[in-house]
C-alpha positions in Angstrom: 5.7 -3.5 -3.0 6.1 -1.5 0.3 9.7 -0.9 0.8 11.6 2.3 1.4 12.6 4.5 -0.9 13.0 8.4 -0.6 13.6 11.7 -2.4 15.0 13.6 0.2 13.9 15.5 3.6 10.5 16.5 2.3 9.8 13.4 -0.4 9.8 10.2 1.1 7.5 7.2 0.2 4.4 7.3 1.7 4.5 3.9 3.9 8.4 4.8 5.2 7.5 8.1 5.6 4.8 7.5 8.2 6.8 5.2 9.8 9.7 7.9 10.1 7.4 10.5 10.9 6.0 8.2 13.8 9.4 7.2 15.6 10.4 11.0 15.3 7.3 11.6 17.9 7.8 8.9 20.1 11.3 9.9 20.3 11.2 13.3 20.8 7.7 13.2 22.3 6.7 16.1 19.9 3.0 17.3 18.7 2.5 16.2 15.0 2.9 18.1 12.0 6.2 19.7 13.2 9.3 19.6 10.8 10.9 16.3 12.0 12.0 15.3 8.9 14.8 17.5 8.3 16.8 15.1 10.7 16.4 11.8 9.0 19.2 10.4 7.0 20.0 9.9 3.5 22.2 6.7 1.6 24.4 7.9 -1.4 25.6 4.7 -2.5 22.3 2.9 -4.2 21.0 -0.2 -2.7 22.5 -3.8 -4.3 19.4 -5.7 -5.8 18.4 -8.7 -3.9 18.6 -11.6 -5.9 14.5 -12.6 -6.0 12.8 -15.6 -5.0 16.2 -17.0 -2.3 14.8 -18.7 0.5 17.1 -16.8 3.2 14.3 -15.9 5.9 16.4 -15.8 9.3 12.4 -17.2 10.5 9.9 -18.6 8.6 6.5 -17.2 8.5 3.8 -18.4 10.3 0.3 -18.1 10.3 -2.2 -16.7 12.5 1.4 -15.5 13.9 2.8 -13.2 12.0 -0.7 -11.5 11.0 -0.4 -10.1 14.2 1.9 -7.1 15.5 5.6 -7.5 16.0 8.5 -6.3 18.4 10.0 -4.5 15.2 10.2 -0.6 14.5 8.1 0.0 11.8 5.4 -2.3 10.5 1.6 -1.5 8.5 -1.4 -3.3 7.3 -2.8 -2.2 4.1 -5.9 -2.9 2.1 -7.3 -1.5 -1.1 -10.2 -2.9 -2.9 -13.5 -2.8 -5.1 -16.9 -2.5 -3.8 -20.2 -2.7 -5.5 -23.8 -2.2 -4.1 -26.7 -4.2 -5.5 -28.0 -2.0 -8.1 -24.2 -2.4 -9.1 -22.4 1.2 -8.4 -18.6 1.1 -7.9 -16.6 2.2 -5.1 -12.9 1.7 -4.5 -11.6 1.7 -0.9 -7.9 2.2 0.8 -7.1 1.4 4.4 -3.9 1.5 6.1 -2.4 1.5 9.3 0.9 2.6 10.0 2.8 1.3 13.8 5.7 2.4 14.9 7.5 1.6 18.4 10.2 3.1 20.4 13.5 0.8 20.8 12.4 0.1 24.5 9.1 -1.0 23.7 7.1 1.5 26.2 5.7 3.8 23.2 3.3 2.8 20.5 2.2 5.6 17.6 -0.1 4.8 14.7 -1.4 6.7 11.6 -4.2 5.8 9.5 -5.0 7.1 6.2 -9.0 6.0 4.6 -9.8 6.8 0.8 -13.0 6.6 -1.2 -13.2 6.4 -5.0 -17.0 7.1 -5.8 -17.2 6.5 -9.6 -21.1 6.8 -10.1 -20.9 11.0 -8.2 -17.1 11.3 -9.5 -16.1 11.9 -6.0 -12.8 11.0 -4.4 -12.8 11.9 -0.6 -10.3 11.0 2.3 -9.8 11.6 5.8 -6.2 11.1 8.2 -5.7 10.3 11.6 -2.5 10.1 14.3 -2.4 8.8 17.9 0.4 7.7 20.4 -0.6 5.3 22.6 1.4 4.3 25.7 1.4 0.4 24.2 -0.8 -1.3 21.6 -3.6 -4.1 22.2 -2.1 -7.2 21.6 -5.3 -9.9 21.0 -4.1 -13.7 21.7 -3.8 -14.6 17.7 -4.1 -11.6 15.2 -4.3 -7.4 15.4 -6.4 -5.2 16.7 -5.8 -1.7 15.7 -8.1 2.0 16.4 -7.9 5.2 16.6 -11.0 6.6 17.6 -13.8 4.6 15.9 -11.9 3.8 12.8 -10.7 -0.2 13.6 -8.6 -3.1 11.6 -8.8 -5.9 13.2 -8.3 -9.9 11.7 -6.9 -12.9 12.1 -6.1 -16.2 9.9 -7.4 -14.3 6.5 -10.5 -13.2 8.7 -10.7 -9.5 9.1 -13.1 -6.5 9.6 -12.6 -2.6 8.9 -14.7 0.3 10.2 -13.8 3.4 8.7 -15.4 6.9 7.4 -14.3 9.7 5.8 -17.0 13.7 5.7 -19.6 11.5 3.8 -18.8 7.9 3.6 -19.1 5.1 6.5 -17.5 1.4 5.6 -17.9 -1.6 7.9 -16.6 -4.5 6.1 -16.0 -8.2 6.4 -13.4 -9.3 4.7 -12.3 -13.4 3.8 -9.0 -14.4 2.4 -9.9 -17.0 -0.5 -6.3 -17.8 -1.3 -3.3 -18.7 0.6 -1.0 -15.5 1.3 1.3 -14.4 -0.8 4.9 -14.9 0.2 6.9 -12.0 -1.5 10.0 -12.7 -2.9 9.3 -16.4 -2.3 9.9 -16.7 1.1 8.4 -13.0 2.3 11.6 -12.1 3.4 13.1 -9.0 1.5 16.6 -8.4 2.4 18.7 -5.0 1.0 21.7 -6.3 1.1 22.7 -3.3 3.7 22.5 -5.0 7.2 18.4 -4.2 7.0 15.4 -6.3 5.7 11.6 -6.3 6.2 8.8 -9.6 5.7 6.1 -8.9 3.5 3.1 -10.7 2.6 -0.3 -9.9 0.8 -3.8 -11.7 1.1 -4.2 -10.9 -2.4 -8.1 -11.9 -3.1 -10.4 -10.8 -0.1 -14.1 -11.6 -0.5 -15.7 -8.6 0.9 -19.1 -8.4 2.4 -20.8 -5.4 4.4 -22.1 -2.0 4.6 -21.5 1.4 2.7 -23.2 4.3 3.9 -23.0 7.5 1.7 -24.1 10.9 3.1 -26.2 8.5 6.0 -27.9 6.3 3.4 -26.1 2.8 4.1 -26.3 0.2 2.1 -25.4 -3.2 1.3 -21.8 -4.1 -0.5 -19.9 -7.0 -1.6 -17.0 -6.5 -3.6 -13.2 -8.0 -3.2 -9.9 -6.8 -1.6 -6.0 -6.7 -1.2 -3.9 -7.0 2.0 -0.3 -6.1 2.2 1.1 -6.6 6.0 4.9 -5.4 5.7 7.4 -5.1 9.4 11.0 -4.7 9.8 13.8 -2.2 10.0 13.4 0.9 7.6 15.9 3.1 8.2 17.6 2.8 4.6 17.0 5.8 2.8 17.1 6.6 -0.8 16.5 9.1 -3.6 14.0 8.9 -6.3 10.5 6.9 -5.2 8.3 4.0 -6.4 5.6 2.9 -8.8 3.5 -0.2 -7.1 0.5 -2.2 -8.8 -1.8 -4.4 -7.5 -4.3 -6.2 -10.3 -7.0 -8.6 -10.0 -7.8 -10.0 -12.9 -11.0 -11.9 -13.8 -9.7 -15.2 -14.1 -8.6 -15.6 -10.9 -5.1 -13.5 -11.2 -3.3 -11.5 -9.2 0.1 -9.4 -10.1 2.0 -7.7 -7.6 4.6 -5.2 -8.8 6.6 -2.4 -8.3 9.4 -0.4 -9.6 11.7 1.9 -6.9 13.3 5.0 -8.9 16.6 6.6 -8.7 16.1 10.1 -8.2 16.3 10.6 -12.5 13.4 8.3 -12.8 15.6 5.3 -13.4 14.7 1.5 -12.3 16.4 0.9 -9.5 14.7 -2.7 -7.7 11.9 -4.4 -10.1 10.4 -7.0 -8.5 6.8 -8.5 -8.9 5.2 -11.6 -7.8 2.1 -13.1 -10.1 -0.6 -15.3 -8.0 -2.7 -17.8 -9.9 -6.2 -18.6 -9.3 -5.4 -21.2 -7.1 -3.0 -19.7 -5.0 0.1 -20.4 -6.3 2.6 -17.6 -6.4 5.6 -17.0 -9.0 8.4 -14.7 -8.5 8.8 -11.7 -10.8 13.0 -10.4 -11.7 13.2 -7.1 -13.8 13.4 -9.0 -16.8 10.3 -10.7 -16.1 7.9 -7.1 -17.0 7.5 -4.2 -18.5 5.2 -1.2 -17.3 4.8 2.0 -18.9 3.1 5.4 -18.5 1.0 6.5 -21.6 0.3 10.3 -20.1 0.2 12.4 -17.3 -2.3 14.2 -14.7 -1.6 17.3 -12.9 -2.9 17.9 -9.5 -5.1 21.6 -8.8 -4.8 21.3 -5.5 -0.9 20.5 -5.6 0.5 21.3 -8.9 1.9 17.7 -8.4 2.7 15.7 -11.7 2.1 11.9 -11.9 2.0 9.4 -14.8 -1.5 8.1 -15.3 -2.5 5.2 -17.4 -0.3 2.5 -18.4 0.6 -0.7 -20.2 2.0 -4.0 -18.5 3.1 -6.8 -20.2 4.4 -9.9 -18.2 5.7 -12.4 -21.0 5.9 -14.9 -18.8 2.7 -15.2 -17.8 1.3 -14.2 -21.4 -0.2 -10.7 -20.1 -0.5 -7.4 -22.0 -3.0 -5.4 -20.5 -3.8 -1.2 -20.3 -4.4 0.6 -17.1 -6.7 3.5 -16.8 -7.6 5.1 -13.4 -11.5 5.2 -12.7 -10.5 8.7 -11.7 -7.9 11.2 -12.3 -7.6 12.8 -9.2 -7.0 10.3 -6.4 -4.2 12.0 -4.7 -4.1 12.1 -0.7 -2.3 15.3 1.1 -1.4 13.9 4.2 0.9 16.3 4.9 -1.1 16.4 8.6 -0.3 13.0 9.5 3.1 12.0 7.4 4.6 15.3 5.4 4.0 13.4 2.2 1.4 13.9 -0.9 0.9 10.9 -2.7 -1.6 9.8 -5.3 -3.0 6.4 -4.8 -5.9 5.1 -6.9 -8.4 2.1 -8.4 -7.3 1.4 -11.9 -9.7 -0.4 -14.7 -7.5 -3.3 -16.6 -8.3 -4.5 -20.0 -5.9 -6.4 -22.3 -5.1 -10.1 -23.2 -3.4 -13.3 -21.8 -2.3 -15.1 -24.5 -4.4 -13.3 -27.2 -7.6 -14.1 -24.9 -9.3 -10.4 -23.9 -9.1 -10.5 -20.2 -10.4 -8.0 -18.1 -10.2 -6.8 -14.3 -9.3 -4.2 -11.2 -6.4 -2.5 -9.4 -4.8 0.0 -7.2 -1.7 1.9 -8.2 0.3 3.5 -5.7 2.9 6.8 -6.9 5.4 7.9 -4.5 8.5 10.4 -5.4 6.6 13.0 -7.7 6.0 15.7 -5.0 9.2 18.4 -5.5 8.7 20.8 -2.8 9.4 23.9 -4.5 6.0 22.5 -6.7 3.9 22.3 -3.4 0.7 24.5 -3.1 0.4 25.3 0.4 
């Protein structure tokens, strides 16, 4: 789940991070990739755990609405997904936008990240971008976001992405086939600190369009997640967070993510599981269990991150293993947000209730990056 948690001036989660990063510019009307971070704030006393699934939103969400932007600091749309051509190669996609606004309104700045997972040529490629823009294009229902010719725009479940990173060009249709996904059971995820944020994934996109690799396009279908997170993410905290997003093949999707103290203890667990029709259960701490079964170390970085896993959710009768498609899927985006963070499709195999089940996923790792273990 996108919510905030930190390490310290130079380790921050990726989403906050380009958030804080953002309102530093607009603030102090400064050039990007100057040390701005130095300045931001740190909590001592850990977070209380919001009690999941209360239904305290102070306003409900709405739909077309609230796909759209909001008068709030920090807000992003994200999608990762799986894409396949018709002699059936695999690609995995990320897109994110990250908005951020002054306090008076009069100052828009955006980031954008794009990733490609190329599984057939073992390539892994992305590109970053930054802009501030003197307000942002507000359509009548919906968003409508660009920098340069990279675009999100949607509405209503209905969206299309143009992106391209050295040697791959997207354009892609995407259609929500499932209700959203109210985290925390109303989308409303309050830290029990004065601050809270609304959340929501699409969490089963059917995705139709074009992949072009060094020129050559081609057609694509495939399927995709949505997270659309906005609120007030100024709380700061040590450690960093472990998030999962699985589609499963009967129609399944889990949600779930783990925020770390600074020791690599569990400080919030939360998850939300989304049946094939739509309906959406809450996830508490007690509710599952994910695991690391090794490690990968970065070249580039010298970074250390867990990769592969096992999740079980009991409640659900899940057990499944998670193995990236590739090892190295870690984005330096020290340009755009001061943070390195390794976010990457998973395969899933396992059982639900003793039934082999098999299916895709992202998994987002935030936290690992100590600077003293940076490679410039």
């Amino acid at each position: 789940m996108r919510l905030v948690a930190v390490r310290g001036p130079r380790e921050r989660s990726v989403r906050a991070l380009a958030c804080v990063v953002l309102a530093c510019l607009l603030q102090e009307a400064i050039a990007p990739g100057l040390g701005v971070l130095a300045s931001a704030g740190r909590v001592e006393t850990p977070l209380p755990e919001a009690e999941p699934g209360i239904n305290d939103a102070p306003m409900p969400v709405t739909f077309p609405r609230d796909d759209g932007p909001h008068d709030v600091p920090l807000e992003w749309w994200y999608y990762t997904g799986h894409l396949w051509t018709e002699d059936g190669r695999r690609f995995g996609f990320e897109q994110v936008f990250f908005k951020a606004q002054r306090a008076s309104g009069d100052g828009v700045g955006l980031v954008s990240h794009v990733a490609i997972t190329d599984n057939e040529r073992r390539v892994f490629q992305y590109d970053q971008r930054i802009s501030i823009l003197p307000a942002l294009r507000t359509p009548d229902t919906g968003f409508d976001l660009a920098i340069g010719n990279w675009s999100m725009r949607g509405a209503n479940g209905e969206d299309r992405l143009v992106a391209s990173t050295e040697a791959y060009n997207l354009v892609l249709a995407l259609r929500s086939t499932k209700p959203p996904a109210l985290h925390d059971g109303d989308g409303y995820i309050d830290y029990g600190n004065g601050q809270a944020s609304y959340y929501y994934s699409r969490t089963r996109m059917a995705v139709t369009g074009t992949l072009a690799v060094n020129g050559k396009g081609e057609r694509i279908t495939g399927e995709a997640w949505m997270d659309h997170q906005w609120g007030d993410f100024t709380t700061y905290q040590d450690g960093g967070w472990d998030w999962y997003s699985l589609q499963l093949e009967d129609g399944t999707d889990v949600m779930l993510y783990v925020i770390r103290t600074l020791d690599g203890s569990p400080l919030i667990v939360d998850g939300s599981v989304v049946d094939a029709k739509g309906t959406l259960t809450v996830l508490d701490r007690e509710d599952f269990r994910a695991v690391s079964t090794g490690t990968w170390t970065s070249p580039a970085t010298g970074i250390t991150y867990p990769s592969g896993w096992t999740v079980d959710v009991p409640v659900v009768g899940l057990s499944l293993t998670l193995e990236p498609s590739m090892e190295d899927q870690e984005l330096d985006t020290r340009q755009t947000t001061q943070v390195v963070y390794w976010e990457g499709e998973v395969v899933v195999q396992g059982t639900r209730n003793g039934h082999p089940i098999r299916g895709f996923g992202y998994v987002e790792l935030t936290g690992y990056d100590h600077p003293d273990d940076l490679v410039a």
